[in-house]
N, C-alpha and C positions, 0 to 999 in steps of 0.2 A: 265717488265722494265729491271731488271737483270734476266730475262732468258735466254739470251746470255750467260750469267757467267757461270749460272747453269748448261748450255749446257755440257760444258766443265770442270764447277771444281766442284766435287759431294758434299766435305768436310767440307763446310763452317761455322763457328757457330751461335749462332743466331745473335750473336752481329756483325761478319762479313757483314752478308745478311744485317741486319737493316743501318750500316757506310757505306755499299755501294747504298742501297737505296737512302741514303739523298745525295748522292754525285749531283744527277740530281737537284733536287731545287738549290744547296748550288751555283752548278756553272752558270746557270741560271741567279741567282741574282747578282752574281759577275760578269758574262761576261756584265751583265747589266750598271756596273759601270767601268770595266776594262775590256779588251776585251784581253783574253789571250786563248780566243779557235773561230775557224773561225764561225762566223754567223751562216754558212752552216752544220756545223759540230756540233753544239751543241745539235742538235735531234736526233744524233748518237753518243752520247759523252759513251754507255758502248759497242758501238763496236769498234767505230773507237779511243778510247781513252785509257777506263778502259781495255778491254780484250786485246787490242794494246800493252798496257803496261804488262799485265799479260801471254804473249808469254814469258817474261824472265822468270817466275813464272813455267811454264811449262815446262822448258829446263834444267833448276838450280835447286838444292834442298837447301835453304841457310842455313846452323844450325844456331841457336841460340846462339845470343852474338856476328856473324857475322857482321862489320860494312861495309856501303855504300856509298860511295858519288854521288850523281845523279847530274851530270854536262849541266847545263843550265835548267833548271827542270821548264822554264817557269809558269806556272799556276800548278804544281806538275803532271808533268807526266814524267818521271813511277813513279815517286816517291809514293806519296801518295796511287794507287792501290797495290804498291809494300808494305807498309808499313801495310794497313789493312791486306794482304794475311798473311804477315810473323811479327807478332805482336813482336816477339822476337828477331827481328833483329834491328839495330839503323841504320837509313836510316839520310846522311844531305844532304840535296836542298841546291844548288850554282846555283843562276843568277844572272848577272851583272842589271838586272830592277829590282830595288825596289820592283815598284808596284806587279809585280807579284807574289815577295815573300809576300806579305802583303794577296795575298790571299789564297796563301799556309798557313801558318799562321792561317787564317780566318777560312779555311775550316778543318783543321785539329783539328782544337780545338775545331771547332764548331761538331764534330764526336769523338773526345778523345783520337783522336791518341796520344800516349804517347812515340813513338819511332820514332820523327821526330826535327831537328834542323833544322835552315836553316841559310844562309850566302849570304849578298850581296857582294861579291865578282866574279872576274874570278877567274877562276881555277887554270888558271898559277901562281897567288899572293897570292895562301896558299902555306904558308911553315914550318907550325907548324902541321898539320894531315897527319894520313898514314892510308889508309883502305883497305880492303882485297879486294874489286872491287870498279871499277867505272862503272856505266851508264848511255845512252845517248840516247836520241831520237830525233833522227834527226836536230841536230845542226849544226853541225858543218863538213866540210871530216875528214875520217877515220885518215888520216895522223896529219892534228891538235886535235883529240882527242886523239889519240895516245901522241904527245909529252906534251900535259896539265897532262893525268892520270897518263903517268908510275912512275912520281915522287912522284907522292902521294898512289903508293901502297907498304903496304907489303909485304914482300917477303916470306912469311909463312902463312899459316891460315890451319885452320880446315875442311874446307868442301871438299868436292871429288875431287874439280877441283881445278888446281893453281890460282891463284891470277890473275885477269885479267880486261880489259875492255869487258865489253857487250853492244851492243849497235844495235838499232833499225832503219834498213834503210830502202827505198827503190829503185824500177827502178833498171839500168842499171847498177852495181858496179864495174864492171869488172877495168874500167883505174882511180879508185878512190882507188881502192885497190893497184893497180901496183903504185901509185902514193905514195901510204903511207909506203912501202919498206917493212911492213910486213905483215904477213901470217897467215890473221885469220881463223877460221872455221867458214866456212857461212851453216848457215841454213834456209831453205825456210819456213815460215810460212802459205804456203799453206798447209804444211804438218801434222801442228796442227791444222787451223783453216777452214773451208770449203766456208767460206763467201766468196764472191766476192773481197770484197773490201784488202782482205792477197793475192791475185794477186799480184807477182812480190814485195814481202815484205819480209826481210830476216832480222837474229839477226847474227849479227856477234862476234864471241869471239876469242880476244887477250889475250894470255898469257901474264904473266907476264917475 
């Protein structure tokens, strides 16, 4: 089930392995009542979801006491596999759908994450937090996620890299990038992950 994970992240504790085991029932029963992951896609949900999300996990080493905001975080992706990997980081969910966050919510409590908020808000109408990154999987173009995060980051933090948006695309990026005026580093996740399905899939990071 998460042998996918295993594949790829050697370190996990037990209690990791155990919160990401229960993630396949948890959403399951929620796609059941709200549908925040495709049909199709839910018998793939720790390739095409959890380890999808866990390519930032891979690229980034986040320290501790690091905060996040995951912008549109639907049903909690990356958020929540981002939040079991890095226990010590404060990760907050922003979607403008309720419902979705109600199962963020659900499933994270129902697992014990204890480094998780979430907000039914857009991104653009906070303007009381500042976090050292934002993240994004496939919301929104590059150019509007660019002008929602940069206000909401810091301009200093502690980890290797500056302050920046991360964010999970994929396909053709070329005139989505020239469209958004800046200059992120793109990287292929063919190059971490071997599956078929990291074909033409890239994490892009914007500095701050």
């Amino acid at each position: 089930m998460i042998d996918i994970l295993q594949k790829y992240f050697a370190d996990f504790t037990e209690k990791q392995i155990q919160q990401f085991i229960a993630l396949q029932a948890l959403y399951e029963d929620w796609n059941g009542k709200i549908n925040v992951i495709s049909r199709k896609d839910i018998s793939g949900l720790y390739e095409r979801h959890v380890l999808h999300s866990l390519a930032i996990a891979a690229t980034v080493e986040f320290r501790p006491g690091t905060e996040i905001i995951d912008i549109g975080c639907g049903g909690g992706f990356p958020g929540i596999p981002l939040a079991i990997f890095f226990p010590s980081v404060q990760f907050h969910l922003v979607d403008s759908i309720n419902k979705k966050l109600t199962v963020v919510n659900e499933v994270a409590s129902a697992i014990g994450l204890q480094n998780i908020t979430t907000q039914h808000a857009r991104a653009e109408s906070i303007k009381d937090r500042k976090f050292d990154f934002a993240v994004s999987r496939a919301v929104a173009p590059l150019k509007d996620l660019w002008f929602w995060s940069k206000p909401l980051l810091k301009k200093l933090n502690k980890n290797e890299i500056p302050n920046g948006l991360i964010c999970l695309k994929g396909g053709d990026l070329a005139e989505e990038i020239s469209d958004s005026t800046v200059r992120p580093k793109v990287s292929s996740l063919e190059d971490l992950f071997e599956e078929d399905f990291f074909q033409q899939k890239y994490i892009l990071y914007v500095e701050r």
